[in-house]
Residue frames relative to the residue before (quaternion, step in Angstrom):
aa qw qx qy qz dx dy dz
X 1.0000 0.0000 0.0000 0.0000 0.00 0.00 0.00
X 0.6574 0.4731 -0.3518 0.4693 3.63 0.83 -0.78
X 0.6686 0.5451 -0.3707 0.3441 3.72 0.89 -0.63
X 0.4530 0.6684 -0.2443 0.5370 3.23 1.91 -1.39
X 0.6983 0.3863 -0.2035 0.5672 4.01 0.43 -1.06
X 0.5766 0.5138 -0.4337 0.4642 4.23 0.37 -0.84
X 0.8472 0.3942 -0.1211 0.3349 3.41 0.76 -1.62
X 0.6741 0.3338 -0.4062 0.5188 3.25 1.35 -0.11
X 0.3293 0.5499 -0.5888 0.4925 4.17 1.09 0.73
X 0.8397 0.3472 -0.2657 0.3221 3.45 0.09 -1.04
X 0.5443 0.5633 -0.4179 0.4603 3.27 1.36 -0.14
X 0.7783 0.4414 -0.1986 0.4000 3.39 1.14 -0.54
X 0.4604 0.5875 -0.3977 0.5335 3.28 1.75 -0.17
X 0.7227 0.3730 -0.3545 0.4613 3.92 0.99 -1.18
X 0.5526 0.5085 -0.4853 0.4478 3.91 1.04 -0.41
X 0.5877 0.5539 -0.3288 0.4896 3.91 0.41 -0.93
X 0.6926 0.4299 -0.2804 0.5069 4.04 0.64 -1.03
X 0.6224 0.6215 -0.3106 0.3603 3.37 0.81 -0.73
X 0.4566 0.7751 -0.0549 0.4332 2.79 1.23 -1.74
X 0.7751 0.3945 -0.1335 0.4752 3.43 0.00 -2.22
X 0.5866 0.5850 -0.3161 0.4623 3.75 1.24 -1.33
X 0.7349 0.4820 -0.2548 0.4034 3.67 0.53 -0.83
X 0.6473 0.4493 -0.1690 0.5921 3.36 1.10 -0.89
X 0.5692 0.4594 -0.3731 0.5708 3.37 0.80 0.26
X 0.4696 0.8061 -0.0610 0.3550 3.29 0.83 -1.04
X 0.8070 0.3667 0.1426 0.4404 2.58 0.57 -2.16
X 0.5512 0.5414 -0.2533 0.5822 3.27 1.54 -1.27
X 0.7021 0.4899 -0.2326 0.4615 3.96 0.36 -1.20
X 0.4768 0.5950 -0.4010 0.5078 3.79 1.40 -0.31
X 0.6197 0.6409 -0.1590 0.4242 2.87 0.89 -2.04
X 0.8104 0.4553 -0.1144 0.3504 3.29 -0.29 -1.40
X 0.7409 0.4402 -0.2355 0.4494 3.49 1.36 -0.38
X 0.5247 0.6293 -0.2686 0.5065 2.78 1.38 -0.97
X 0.4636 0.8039 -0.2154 0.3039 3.34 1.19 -0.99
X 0.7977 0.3504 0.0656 0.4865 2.35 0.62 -2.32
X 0.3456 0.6940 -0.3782 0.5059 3.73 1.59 -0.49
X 0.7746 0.4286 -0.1878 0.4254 2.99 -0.16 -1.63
X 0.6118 0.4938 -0.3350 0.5193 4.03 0.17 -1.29
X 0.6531 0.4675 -0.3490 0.4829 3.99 0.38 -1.27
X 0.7035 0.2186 -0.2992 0.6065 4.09 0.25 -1.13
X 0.5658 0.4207 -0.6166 0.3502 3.74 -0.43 0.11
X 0.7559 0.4481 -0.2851 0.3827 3.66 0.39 -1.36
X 0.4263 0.6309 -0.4647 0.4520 3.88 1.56 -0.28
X 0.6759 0.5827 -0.2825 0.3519 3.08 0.48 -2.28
X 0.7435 0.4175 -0.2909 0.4339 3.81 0.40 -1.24
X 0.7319 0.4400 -0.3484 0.3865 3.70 0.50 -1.04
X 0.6715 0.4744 -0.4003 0.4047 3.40 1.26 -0.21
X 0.3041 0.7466 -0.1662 0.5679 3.13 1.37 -0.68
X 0.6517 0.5107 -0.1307 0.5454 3.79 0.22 -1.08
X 0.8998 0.1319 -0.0868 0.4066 3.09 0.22 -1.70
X 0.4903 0.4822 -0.5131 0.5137 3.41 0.79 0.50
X 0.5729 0.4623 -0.5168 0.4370 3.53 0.09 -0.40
X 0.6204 0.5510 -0.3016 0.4696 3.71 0.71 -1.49
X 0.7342 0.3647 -0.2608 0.5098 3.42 0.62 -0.60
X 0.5845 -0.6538 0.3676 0.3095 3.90 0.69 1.04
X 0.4791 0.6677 -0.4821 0.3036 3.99 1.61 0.49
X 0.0615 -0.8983 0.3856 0.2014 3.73 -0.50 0.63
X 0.3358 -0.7472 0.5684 -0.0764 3.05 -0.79 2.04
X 0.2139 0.6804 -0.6878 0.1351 3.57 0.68 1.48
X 0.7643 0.4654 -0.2131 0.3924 3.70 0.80 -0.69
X 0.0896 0.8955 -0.4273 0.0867 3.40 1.35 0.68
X 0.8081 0.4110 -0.0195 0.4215 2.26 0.10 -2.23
X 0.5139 0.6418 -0.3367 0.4591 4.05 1.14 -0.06
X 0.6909 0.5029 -0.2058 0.4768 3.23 0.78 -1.31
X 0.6768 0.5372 -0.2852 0.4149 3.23 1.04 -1.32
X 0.5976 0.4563 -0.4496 0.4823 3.75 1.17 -1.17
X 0.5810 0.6597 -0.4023 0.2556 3.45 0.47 -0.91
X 0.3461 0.8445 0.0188 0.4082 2.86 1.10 -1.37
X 0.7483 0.3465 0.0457 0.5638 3.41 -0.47 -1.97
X 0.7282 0.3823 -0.2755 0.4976 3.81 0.28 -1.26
X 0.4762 0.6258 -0.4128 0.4596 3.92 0.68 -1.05
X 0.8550 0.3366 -0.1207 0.3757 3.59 0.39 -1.42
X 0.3441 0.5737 -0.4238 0.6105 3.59 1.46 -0.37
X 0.7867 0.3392 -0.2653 0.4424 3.65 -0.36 -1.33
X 0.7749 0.3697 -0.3663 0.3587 3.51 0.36 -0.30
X 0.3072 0.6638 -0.3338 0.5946 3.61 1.92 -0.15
X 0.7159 0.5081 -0.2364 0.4164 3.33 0.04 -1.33
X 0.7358 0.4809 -0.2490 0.4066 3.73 0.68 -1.86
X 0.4604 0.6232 -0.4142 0.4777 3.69 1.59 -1.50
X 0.9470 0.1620 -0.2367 0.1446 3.51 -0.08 -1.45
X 0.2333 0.8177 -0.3817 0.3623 2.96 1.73 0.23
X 0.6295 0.5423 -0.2402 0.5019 3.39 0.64 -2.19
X 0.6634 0.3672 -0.4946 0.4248 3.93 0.21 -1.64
X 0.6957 0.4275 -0.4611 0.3473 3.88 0.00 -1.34
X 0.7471 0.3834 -0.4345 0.3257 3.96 -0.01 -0.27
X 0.7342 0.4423 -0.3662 0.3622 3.53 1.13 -0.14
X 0.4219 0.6824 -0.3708 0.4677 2.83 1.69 0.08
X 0.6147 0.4642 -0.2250 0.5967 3.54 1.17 -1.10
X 0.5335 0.6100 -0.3661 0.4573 3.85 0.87 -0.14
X 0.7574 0.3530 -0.1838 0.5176 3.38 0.54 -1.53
X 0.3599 0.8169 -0.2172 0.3950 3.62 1.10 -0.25
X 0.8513 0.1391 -0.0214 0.5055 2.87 0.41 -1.94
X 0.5287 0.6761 -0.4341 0.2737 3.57 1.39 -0.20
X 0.2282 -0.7497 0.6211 0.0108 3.22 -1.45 1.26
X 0.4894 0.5715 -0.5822 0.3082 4.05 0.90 0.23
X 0.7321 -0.4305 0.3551 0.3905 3.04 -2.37 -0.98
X 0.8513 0.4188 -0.0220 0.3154 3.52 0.72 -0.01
X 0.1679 0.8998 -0.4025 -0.0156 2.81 1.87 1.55
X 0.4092 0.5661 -0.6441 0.3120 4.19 0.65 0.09
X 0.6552 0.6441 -0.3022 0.2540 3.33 0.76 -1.52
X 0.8870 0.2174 -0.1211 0.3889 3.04 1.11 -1.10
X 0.0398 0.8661 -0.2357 0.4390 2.76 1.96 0.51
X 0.8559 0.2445 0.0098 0.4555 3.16 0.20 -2.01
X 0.5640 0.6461 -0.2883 0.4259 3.12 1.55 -0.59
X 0.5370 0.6580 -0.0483 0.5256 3.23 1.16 -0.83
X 0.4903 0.6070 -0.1815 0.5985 3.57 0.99 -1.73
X 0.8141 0.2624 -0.0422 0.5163 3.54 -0.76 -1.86
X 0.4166 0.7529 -0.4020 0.3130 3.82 0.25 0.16
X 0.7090 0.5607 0.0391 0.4259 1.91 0.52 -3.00
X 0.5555 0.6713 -0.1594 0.4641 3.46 1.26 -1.94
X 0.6891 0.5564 -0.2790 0.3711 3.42 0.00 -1.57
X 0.8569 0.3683 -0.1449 0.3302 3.14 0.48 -2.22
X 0.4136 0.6928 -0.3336 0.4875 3.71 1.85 -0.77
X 0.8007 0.3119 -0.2024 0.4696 3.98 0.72 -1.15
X 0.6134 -0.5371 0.4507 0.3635 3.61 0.87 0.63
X 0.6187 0.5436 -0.4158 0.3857 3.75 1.00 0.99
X 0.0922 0.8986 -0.4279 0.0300 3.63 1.34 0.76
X 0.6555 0.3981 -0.4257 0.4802 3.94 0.95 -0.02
X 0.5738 0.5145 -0.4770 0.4224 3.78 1.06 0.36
X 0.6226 0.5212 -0.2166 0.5420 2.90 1.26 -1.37
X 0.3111 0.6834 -0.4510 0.4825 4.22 1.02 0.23
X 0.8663 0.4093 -0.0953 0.2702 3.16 0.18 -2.46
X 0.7111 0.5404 -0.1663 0.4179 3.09 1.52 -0.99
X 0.7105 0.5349 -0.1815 0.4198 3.09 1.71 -0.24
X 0.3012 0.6483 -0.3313 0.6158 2.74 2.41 -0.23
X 0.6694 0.3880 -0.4677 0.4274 3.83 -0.10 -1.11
X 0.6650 0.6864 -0.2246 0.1901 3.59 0.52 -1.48
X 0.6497 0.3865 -0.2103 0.6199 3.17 1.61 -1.00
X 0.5739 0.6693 -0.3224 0.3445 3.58 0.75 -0.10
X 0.7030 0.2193 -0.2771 0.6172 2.94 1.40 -0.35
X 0.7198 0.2650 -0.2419 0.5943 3.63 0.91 -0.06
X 0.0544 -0.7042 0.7055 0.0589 4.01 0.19 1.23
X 0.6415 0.5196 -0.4259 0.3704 4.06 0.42 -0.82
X 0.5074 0.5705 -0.4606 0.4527 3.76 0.73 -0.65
X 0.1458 -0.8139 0.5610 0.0410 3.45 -0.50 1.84
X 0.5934 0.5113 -0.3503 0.5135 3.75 1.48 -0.39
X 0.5811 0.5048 -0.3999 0.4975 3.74 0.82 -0.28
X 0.6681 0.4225 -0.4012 0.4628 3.85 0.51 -0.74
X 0.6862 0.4252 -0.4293 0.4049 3.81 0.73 -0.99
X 0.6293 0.4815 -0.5015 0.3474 3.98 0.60 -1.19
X 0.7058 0.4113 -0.4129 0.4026 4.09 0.81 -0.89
X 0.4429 0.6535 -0.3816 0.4808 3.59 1.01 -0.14
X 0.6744 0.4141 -0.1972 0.5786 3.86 0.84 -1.37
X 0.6913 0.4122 -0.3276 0.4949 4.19 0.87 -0.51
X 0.5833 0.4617 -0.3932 0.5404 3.86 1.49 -0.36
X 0.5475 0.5666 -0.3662 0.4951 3.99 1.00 -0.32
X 0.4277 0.8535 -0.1290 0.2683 3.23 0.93 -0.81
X 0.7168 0.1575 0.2290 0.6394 2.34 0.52 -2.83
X 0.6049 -0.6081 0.4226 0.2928 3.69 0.90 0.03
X 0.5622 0.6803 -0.3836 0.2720 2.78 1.19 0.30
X 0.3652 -0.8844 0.2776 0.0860 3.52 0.24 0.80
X 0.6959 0.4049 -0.1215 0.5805 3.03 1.24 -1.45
X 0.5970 0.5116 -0.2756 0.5531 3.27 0.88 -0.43
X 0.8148 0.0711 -0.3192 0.4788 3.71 -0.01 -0.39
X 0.4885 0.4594 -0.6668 0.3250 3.86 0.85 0.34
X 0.3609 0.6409 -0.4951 0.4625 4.42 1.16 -0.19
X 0.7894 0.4741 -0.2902 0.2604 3.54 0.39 -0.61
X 0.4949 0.7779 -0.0809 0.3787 2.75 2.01 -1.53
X 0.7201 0.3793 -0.1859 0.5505 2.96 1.09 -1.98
X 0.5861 0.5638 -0.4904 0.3132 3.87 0.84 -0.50
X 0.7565 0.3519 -0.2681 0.4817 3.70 1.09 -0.99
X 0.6452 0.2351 -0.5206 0.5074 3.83 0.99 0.63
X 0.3123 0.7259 -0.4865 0.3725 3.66 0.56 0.88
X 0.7642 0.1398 -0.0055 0.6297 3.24 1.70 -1.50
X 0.8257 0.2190 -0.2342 0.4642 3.19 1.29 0.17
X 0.2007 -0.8941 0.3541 0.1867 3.86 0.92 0.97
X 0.6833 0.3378 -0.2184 0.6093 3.88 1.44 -0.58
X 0.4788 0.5580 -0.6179 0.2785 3.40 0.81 0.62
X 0.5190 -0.7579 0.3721 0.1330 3.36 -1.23 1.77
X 0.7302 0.4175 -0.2248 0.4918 3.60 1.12 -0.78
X 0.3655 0.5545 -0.5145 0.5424 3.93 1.55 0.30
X 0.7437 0.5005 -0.2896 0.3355 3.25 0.24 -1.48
X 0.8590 0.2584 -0.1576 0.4129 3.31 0.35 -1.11
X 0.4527 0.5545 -0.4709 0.5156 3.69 1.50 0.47
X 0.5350 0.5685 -0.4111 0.4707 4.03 1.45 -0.34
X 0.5822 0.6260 -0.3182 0.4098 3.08 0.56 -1.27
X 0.8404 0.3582 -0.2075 0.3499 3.36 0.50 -1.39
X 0.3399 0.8143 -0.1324 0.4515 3.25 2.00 -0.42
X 0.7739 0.2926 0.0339 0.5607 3.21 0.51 -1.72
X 0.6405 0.2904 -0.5302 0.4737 3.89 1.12 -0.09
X 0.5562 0.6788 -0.3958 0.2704 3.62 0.84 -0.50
X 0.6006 0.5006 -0.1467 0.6060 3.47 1.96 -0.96
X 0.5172 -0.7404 0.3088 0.2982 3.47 1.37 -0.01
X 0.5031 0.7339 -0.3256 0.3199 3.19 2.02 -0.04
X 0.3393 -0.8827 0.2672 0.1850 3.52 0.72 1.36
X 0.6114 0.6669 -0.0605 0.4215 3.09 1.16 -1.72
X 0.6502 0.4915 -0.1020 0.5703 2.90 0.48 -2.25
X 0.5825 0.5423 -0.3155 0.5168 4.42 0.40 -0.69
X 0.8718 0.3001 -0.2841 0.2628 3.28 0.20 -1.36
X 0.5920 0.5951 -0.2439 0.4857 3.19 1.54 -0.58
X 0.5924 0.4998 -0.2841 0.5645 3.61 1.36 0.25
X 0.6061 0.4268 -0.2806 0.6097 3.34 1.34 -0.41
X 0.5034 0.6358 -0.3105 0.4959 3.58 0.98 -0.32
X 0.7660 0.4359 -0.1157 0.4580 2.90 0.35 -1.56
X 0.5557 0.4372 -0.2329 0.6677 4.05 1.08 -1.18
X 0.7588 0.3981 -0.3599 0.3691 3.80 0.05 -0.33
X 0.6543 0.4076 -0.2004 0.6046 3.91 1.65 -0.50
X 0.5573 0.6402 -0.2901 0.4420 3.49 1.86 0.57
X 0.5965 -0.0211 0.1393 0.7901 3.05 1.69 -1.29
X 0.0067 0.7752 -0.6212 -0.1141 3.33 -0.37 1.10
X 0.5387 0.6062 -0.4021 0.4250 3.84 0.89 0.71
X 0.4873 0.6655 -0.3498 0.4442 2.89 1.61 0.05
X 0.0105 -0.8727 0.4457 0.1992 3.46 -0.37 1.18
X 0.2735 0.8568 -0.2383 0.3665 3.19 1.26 0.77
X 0.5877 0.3442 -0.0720 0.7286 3.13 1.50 -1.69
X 0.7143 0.4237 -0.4226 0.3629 4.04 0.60 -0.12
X 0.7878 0.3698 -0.2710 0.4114 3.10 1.07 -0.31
X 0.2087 0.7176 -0.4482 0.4905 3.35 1.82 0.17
X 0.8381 0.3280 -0.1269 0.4171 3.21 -0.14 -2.14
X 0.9282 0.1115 -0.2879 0.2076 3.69 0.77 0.05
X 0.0220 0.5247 -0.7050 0.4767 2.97 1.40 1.99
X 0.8378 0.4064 -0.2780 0.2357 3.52 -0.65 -0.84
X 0.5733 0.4915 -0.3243 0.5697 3.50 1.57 -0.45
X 0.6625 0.3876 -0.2775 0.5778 3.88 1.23 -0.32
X 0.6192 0.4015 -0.3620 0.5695 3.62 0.91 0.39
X 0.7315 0.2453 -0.3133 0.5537 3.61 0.86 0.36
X 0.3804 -0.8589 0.2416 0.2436 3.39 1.54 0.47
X 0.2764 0.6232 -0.6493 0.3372 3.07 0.56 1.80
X 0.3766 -0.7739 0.5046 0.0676 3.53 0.20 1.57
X 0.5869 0.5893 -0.3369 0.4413 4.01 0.59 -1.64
X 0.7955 0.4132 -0.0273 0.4424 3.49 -0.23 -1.95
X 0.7262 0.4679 -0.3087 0.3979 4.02 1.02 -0.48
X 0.5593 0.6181 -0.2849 0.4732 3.09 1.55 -0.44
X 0.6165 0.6654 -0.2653 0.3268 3.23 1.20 -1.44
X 0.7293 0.4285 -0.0935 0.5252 3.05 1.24 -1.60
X 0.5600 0.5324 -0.4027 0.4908 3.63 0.94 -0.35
X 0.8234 0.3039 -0.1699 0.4480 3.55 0.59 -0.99
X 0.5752 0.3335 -0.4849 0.5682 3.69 1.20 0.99
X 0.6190 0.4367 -0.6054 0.2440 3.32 1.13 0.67
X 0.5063 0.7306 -0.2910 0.3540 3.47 1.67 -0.44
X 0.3958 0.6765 -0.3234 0.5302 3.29 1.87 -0.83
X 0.7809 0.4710 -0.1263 0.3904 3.61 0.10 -1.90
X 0.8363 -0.2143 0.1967 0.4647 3.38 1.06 -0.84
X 0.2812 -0.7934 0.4902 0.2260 3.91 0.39 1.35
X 0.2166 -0.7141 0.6602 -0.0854 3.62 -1.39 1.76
X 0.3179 -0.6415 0.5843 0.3822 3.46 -1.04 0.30
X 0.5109 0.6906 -0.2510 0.4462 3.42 1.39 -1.14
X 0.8353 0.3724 -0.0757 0.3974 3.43 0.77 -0.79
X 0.4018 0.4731 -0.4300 0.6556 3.01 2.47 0.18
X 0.7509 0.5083 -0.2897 0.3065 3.22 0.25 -1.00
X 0.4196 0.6397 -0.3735 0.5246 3.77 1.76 -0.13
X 0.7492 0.4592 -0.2549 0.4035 3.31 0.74 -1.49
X 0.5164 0.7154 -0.2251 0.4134 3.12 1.16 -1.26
X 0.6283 0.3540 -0.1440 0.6777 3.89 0.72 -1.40
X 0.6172 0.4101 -0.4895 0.4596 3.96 0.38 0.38
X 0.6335 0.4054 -0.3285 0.5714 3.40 0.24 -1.52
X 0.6132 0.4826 -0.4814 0.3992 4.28 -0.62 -0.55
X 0.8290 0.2437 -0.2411 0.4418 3.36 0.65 -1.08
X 0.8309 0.2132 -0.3367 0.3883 3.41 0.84 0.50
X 0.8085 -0.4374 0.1383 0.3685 2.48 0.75 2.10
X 0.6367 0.5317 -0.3588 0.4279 3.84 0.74 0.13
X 0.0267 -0.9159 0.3927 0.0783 3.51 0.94 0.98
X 0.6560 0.5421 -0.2327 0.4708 3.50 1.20 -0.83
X 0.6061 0.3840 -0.3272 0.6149 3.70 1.39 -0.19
X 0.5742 0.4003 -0.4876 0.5219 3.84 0.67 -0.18
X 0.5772 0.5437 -0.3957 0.4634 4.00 0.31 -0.82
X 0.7028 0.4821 -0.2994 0.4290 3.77 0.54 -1.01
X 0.7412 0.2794 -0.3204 0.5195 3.26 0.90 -0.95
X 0.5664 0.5328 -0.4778 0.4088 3.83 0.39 0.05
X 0.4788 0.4277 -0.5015 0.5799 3.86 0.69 -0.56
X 0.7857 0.3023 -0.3578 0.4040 4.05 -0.40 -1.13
X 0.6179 0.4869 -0.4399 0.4332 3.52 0.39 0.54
X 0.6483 0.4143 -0.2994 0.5643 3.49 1.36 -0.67
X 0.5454 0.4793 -0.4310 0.5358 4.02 1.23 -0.07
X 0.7036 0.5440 -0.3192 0.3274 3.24 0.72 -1.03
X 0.7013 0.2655 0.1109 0.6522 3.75 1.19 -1.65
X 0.0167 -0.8309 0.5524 0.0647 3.93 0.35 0.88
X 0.6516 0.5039 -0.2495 0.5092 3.56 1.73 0.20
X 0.4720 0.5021 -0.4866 0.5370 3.72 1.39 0.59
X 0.1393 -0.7784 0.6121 -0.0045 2.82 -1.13 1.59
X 0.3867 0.5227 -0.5533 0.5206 3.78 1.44 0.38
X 0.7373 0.4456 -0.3628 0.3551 3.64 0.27 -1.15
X 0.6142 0.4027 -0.4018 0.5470 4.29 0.82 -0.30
X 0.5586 0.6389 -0.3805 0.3674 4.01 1.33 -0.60
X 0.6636 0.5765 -0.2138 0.4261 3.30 1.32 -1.43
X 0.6676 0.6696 -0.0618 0.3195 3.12 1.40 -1.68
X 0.4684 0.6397 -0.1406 0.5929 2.95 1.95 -0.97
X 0.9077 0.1497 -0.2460 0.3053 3.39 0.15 -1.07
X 0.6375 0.4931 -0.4260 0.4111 2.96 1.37 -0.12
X 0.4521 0.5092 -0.5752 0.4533 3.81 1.10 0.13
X 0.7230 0.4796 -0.3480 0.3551 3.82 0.38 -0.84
X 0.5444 0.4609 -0.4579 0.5307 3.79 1.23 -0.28
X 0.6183 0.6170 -0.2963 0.3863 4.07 0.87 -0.58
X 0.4435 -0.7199 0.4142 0.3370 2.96 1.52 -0.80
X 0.5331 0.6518 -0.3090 0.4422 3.60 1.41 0.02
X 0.1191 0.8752 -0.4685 0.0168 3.50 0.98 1.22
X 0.6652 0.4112 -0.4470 0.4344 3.69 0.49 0.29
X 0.5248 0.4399 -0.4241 0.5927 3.80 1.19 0.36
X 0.5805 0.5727 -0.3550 0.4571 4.14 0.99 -0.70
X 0.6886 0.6044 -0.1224 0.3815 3.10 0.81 -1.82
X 0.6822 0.4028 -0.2521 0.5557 3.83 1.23 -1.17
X 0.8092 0.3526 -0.3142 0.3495 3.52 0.59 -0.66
X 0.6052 0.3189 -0.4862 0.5437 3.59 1.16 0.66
X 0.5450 0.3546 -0.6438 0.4034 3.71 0.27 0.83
X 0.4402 0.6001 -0.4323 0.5091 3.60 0.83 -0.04
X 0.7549 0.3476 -0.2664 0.4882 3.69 -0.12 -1.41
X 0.7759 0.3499 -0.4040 0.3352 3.78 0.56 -0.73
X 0.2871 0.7997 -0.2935 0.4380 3.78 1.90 0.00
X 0.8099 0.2853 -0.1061 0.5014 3.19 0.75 -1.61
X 0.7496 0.0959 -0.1724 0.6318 3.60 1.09 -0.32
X 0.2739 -0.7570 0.5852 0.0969 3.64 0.21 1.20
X 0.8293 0.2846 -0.2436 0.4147 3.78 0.46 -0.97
X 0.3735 0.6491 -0.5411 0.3825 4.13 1.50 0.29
X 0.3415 -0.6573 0.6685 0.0671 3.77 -0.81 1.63
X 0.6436 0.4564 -0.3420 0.5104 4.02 0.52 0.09
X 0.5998 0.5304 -0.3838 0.4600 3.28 0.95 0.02
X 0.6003 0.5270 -0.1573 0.5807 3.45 1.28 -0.96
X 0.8329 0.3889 -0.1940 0.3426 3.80 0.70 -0.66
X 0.2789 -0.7528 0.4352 0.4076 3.27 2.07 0.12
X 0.1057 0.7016 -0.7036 0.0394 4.23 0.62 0.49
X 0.7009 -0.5280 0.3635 0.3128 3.58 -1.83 1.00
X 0.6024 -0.5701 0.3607 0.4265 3.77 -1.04 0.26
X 0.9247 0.1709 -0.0382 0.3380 2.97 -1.40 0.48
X 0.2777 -0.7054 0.6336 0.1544 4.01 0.21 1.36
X 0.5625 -0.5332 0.4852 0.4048 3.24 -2.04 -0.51
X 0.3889 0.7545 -0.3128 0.4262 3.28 1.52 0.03
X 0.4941 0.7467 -0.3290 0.3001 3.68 1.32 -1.21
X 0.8001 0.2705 -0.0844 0.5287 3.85 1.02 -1.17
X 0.3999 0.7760 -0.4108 0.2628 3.42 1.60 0.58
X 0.6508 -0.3575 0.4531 0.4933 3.52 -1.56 0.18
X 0.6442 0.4762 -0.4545 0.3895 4.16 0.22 -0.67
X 0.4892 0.7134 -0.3095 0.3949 3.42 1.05 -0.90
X 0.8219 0.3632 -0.0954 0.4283 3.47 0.62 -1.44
X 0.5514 0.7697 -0.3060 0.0991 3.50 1.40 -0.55
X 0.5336 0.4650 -0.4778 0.5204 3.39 0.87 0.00
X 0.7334 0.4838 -0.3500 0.3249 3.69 0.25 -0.84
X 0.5115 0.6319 -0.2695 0.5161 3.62 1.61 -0.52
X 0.6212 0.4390 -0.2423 0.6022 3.66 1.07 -1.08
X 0.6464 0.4109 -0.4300 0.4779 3.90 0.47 -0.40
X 0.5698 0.4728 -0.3826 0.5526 3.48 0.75 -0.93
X 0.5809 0.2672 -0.4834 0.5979 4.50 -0.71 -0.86
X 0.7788 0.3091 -0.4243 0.3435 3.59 -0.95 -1.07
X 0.7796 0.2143 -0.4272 0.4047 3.58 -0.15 -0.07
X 0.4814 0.6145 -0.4966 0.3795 3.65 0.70 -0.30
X 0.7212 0.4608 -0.2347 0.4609 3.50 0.92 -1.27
X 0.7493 0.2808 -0.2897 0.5252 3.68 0.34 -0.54
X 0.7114 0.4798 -0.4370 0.2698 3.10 0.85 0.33
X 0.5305 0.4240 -0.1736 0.7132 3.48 1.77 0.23
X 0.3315 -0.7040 0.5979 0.1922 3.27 -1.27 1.23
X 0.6788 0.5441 -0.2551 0.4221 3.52 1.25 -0.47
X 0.3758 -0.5693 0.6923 0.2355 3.12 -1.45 0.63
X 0.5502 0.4967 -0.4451 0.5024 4.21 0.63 0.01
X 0.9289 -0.0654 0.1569 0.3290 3.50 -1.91 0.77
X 0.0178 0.7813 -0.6009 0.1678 3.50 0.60 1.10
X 0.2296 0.9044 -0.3596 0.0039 3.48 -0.10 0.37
């Protein structure tokens, strides 16, 4: 018994040392970094310092920089996205030659990451060739034909993965977006339809389907869907949809309402303080008109429409561009939420 007890002290005397080694360690991590940090802070200012001394004005520094900071989050974010879908790629592959395709796949992934998306195209072509069933491989070359704009070409994909998969929710509603981009109106709405009776929590497919029902001017039925997407999930994009409704129909003081909640919502949408601007200045409210286009021309210093007072609200206002950031929240969670490439719904 006393050996049994000696040996479990010394086990604990070398776990406890161990222990002391790490935490030491740790502290010396600590402590540099520390010092790291103190060394680029005191750069940041002396430079900082001397630009100012030099007559450069750096009232909007620290803006640009957040800007910045987010830019790179989002591109962090896109990096790991991409790894999780090719992971789900190599996964789902059932041919003769997974190194082969493997690498193919690899240098894609590679291709499309360095701003080379018509190489990355070719290599993904081989890829599906030997694996046509591989229903994540058709959407990711589908997402690299979006890219490039190429429509016709990734709505070809689309139909390959509702070919084998008819309730798959992000085919559907990547068509939709496809076919308005190709101008095929109809053919859109009935895909949004269809993606909206797939996932009706999807506030993505609700506001998809009612920009596009207010761009063919069914006013009744666009609202409906605009306001169960706001329900599902508050957008500036999706004030600013509503916002480019009420204006055209004449309801100026409900378009103004929803444009302010788009500028609470997105203090970085300078179309939404542009819009705001003119329709405070048709109200007659010229020192509320006046602040929100030095704002809008702030946020996009180099937007020549900001400077020309151009009329409210293009035909563009209830487009698919309109919605893009909220569309990317929608794929990105659809995808990490589901291990499957099958019937996302």
């Amino acid at each position: 018994m006393e050996e049994h007890v000696l040996e479990r002290i010394s086990a604990i005397e070398y776990s406890v040392s161990m222990l002391n080694r790490r935490v030491d360690a740790l502290v010396d991590t600590i402590e540099r970094v520390a010092a790291s940090n103190f060394i680029d802070h005191t750069m940041i200012e002396t430079l900082t310092d001397s630009l100012q001394e030099a007559g450069i004005d750096l009232r909007h520094l620290e803006e640009e920089w957040r800007k910045r900071i987010d830019t790179r989050i989002l591109e962090t974010q896109e990096v790991d996205r991409l790894a999780g879908r090719v992971g789900r790629i190599m996964d789902a592959y059932r041919g003769p030659d997974r190194t082969q395709f493997g690498q193919w796949i690899e240098r894609a992934h590679d291709l499309f990451l360095n701003g080379q998306p018509r190489e990355s195209v070719r290599v993904l072509k081989l890829a599906l060739e030997q694996d046509p069933a591989n229903t994540d491989l058709a959407l990711f070359l589908a997402e690299v034909y979006f890219h490039m704009k190429a429509y016709g070409s990734a709505l070809r994909c689309l139909s390959h993965v509702l070919s084998m998969s008819p309730d798959h929710f992000e085919a559907t509603f990547l068509s939709g977006l496809a076919q308005q981009h190709k101008g095929e109106l109809q053919s859109a709405q009935e895909q949004f339809e269809r993606a909206v009776g797939l996932k009706k929590d999807s506030p993505a497919a609700h506001a998809s389907l009612g920009s596009l029902l207010a761009n063919v001017g069914n006013r009744k039925k666009a609202l409906k869907h605009l306001a169960t997407a706001l329900k599902l999930k508050p957008s500036a994009s999706v004030h600013y949809a509503l916002g480019a409704l009420y204006y055209h129909s004449g309801e100026h003081k409900r378009a103004i309402q929803h444009l302010k909640q788009a500028t609470e919502l997105d203090p970085q949408y300078g179309e939404a303080f542009y819009q705001l601007g003119l329709l405070c200045l048709e109200m007659n409210w010229l020192r509320k008109a006046q602040q929100c286009f030095k704002t809008a021309q702030t946020l996009n210093p180099y937007e020549k429409r900001y400077r020309r007072r151009v009329p409210s609200f293009s035909g563009e206002a209830t487009g698919p561009d309109q919605l893009n950031r909220l569309i990317r929240e929608e794929i990105r969670f659809v995808q990490y939420g589901s291990s499957s490439g099958l019937k996302r719904k």
